[in-house]
N, C-alpha and C positions, 0 to 999 in steps of 0.2 A: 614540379614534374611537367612534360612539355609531350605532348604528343606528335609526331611525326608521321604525314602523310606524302611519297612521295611516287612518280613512274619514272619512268627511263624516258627522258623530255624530248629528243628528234624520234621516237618511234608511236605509230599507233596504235591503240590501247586495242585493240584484239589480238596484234602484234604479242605482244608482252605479257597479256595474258594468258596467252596461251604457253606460252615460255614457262611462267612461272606456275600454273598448273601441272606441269608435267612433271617435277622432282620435288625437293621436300624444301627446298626459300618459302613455298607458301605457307611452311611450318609456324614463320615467324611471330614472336609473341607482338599483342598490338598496339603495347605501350612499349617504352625505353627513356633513359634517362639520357638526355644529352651524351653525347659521347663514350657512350658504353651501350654492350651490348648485353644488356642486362637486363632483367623486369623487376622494377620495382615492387619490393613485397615479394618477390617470388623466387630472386636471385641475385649475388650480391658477389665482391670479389671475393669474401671467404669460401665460395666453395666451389671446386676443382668445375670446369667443364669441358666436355669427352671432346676431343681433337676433331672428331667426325660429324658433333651437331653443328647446327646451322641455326644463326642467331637469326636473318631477315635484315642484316645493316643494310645491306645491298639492296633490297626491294624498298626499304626505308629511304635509303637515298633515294631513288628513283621516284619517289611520291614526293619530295621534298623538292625536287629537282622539278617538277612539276608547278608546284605550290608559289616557287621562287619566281619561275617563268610567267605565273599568270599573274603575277602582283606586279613585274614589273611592267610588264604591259599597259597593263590597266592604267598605272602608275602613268607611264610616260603618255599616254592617250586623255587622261584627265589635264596631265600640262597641255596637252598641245589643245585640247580643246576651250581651258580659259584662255590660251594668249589667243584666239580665234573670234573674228567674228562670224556665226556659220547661223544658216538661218536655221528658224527654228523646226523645220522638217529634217534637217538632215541630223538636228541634234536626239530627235525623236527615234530615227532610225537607229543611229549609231545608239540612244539606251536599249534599242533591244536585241542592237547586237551583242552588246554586253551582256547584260540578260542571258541571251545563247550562251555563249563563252561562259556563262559561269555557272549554267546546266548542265552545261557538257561535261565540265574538269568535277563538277560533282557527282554526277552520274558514274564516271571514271573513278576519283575515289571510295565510292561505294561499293561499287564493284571491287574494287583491290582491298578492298577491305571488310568483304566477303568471303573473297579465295583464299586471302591470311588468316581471319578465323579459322575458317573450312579446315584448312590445311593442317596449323596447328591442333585441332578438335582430335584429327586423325591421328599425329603423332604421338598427343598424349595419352589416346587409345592403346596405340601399341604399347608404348612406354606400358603403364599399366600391368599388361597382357604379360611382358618382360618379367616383371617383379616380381608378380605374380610364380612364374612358371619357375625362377631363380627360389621363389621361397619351396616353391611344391618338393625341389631337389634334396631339400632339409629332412623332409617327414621321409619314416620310414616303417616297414608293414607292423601293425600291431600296436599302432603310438593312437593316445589319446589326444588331441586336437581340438582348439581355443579356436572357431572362428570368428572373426569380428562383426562388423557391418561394413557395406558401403560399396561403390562403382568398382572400386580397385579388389577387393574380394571378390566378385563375382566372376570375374577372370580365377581367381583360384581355385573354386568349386571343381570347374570340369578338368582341372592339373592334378588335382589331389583324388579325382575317379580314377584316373588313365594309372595315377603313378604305384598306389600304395592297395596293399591290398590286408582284410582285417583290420581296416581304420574306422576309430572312432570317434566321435565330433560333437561338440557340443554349440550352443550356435547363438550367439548375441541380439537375436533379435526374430522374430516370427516371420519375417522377409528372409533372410539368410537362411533358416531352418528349413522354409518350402524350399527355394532355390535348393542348397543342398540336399534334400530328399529327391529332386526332380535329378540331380547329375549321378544318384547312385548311390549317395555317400549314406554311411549307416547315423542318425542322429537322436542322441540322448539326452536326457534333462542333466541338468546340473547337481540339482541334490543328490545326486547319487556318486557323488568324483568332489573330491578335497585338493587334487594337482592334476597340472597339467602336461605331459611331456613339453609342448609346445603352443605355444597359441600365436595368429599370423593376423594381421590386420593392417589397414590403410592408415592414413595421416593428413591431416586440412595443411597443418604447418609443421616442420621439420626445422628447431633451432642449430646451430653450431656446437651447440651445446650437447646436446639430446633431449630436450626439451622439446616438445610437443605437445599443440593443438589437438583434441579430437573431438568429435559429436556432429561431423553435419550430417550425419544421418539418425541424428537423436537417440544412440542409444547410448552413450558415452559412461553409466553408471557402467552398464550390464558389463560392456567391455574392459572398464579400468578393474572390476572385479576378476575375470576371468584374468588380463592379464598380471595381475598380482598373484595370479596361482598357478601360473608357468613357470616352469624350471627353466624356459627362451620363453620373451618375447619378440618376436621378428618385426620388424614395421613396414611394408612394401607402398613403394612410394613411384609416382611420377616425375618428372625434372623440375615441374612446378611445384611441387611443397614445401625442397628445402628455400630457407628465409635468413635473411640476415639476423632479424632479430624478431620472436612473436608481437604478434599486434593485436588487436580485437579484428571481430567479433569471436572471444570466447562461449560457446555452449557452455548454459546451465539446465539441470534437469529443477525442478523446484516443488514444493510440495501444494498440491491445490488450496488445502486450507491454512487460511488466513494470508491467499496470494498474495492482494494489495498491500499487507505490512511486509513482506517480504522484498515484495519491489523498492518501496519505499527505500526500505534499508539501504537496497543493493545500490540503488541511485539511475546509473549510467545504465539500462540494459533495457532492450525492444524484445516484444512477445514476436515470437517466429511464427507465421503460418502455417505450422505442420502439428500431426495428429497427436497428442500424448505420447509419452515415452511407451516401450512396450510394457512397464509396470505403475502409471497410469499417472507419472509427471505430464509438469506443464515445461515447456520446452522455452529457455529466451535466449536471448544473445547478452553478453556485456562487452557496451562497446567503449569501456574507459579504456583508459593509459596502461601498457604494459609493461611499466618501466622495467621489474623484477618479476617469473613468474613463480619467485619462491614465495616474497612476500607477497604476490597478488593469491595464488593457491591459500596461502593460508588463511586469508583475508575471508577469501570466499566460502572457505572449509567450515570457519566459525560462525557465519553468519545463521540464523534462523530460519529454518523455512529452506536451504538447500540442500537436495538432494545428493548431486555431487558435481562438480563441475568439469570441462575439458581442458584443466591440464594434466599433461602426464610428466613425474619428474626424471631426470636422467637414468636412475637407480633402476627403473623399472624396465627399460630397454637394452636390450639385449645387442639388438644389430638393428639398422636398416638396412633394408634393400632399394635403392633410386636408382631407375632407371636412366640412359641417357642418351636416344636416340635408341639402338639395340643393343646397347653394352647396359651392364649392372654393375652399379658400383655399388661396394659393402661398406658401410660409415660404423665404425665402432666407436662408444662413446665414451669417454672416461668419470663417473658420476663426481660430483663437486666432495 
């Protein structure tokens, strides 16, 4: 994997920047694989991309085209100053002219590599916001409702006040539950509802498969329960989640007593910096091989000491909804 930094190399970098600020090239993601316009982990040629987004090959060249420029410089000024004999004052000057030159084109990278986070941050914003409102369209007045956890929900809260009216919710997590009491929505406990009409939730990774990653928002039990008790489950997604293939770090939720045997066991996996699960797990990551996430699920399912962990299998999804730029695309899965 090679990262690419590059500007548009006869113009000046306020020039350019300002250019690329002004429409969505700064969207671009800030890795690529050689010759594709792709993100590794995050997108692959298995899956379709909308005619209208904007990968960044183009601002990528231009950093590149920069990169190229000041190497060869450098490059031919280091010849010409061995076959030289130049005293030692001007050899002095000329290192800090270099020096300059290679604060400047970094300064410049920094920057361009500022305004393509920035930019991208934005558009996966909206994406989001997209899914989101594409799911809201589903529910209708009177329906009981699964919500999930997570960035991509929260955008769904105030779609599902606006849309439906006599809706009822039931809510993944004590974060979701406040949210949604603040946008309107009426929120109930769980014990008291065996089905769901529908339940709508986010995704960390999205396979070809239907296969999915869930849990960065630690609540991955509460939600894989609720959505096995949807008659739909929806998945609403960003253009970043689908993947070629899942990877780690898989979320597990795990039981506090007897942690350290339980780690043990698992092998491969880092404790996460975040609070307990909302019913009072220790939260980690496993960051082994994902070769299969059938036999890795089961693997984890048997182990002692887990909770439950974040995979979800095809069977259990209904649809996604990913966004792509402002279109929605609907990915139906076929279960193995």
């Amino acid at each position: 994997m090679s990262r690419h930094y590059g500007v548009r190399g006869a113009l000046p970098f306020g020039h350019w920047a300002k250019q690329s600020s002004l429409g969505r090239d700064g969207g671009a993601a800030e890795t690529h694989e050689p010759g594709h316009g792709t993100v590794p982990g995050n997108k692959s040629e298995g899956w379709p991309r909308h005619k209208g987004s904007t990968d960044g090959t183009a601002l990528d060249e231009q950093r590149r085209q920069l990169v190229a420029a000041v190497v060869e410089t450098e490059y031919g000024l280091t010849r010409a100053i061995a076959s030289a004999r130049l005293p030692g004052s001007f050899l002095r000057g000329v290192t800090l002219w270099r020096a300059s030159r290679a604060w400047s084109a970094s300064a410049s990278l920094r920057a361009a590599t500022r305004l393509t986070s920035r930019g991208r941050r934005m558009d996966l914003e909206t994406e989001k916001k997209a899914a989101a409102e594409a799911a809201a369209a589903l529910v209708g007045d009177g329906m009981l409702i699964g919500l999930g956890t997570g960035s991509t929900v929260a955008y769904l809260l105030p779609a599902l006040a606006r849309r439906a009216r006599a809706l009822r919710c039931v809510a993944t997590s004590p974060l979701t539950e406040e949210a949604a009491r603040r946008a309107g929505l009426v929120v109930e406990p769980f014990g008291g509802h065996d089905r769901f009409d529908l339940a709508i939730d986010g995704a960390d990774q999205i396979a070809p498969d239907g296969w999915l990653v869930k849990g960065g928002g630690a609540a991955h039990t509460r939600e894989k329960l609720v959505a096995a008790s949807a008659e739909r489950f929806v998945v609403i997604a960003d253009s970043a989640k689908p993947v070629a293939r899942l990877h780690g770090p898989i979320p597990l939720e795990l039981l506090e007593f007897g942690l350290q045997s339980t780690l043990r066991r698992l092998g491969t996996v880092r404790r996460r910096d975040v609070p307990q699960s909302p019913d009072g797990g220790i939260i980690v990551d496993f960051t082994g091989a994902v070769d299969d996430p059938a036999t890795l699920a089961e693997r984890l399912a048997r182990t002692p000491g887990v909770v439950e962990h974040g995979l979800f299998p095809p069977e259990m999804v209904t649809m996604a909804l990913v966004a792509r730029g402002t279109e929605v695309e609907t990915l139906v899965f076929t279960p193995r």
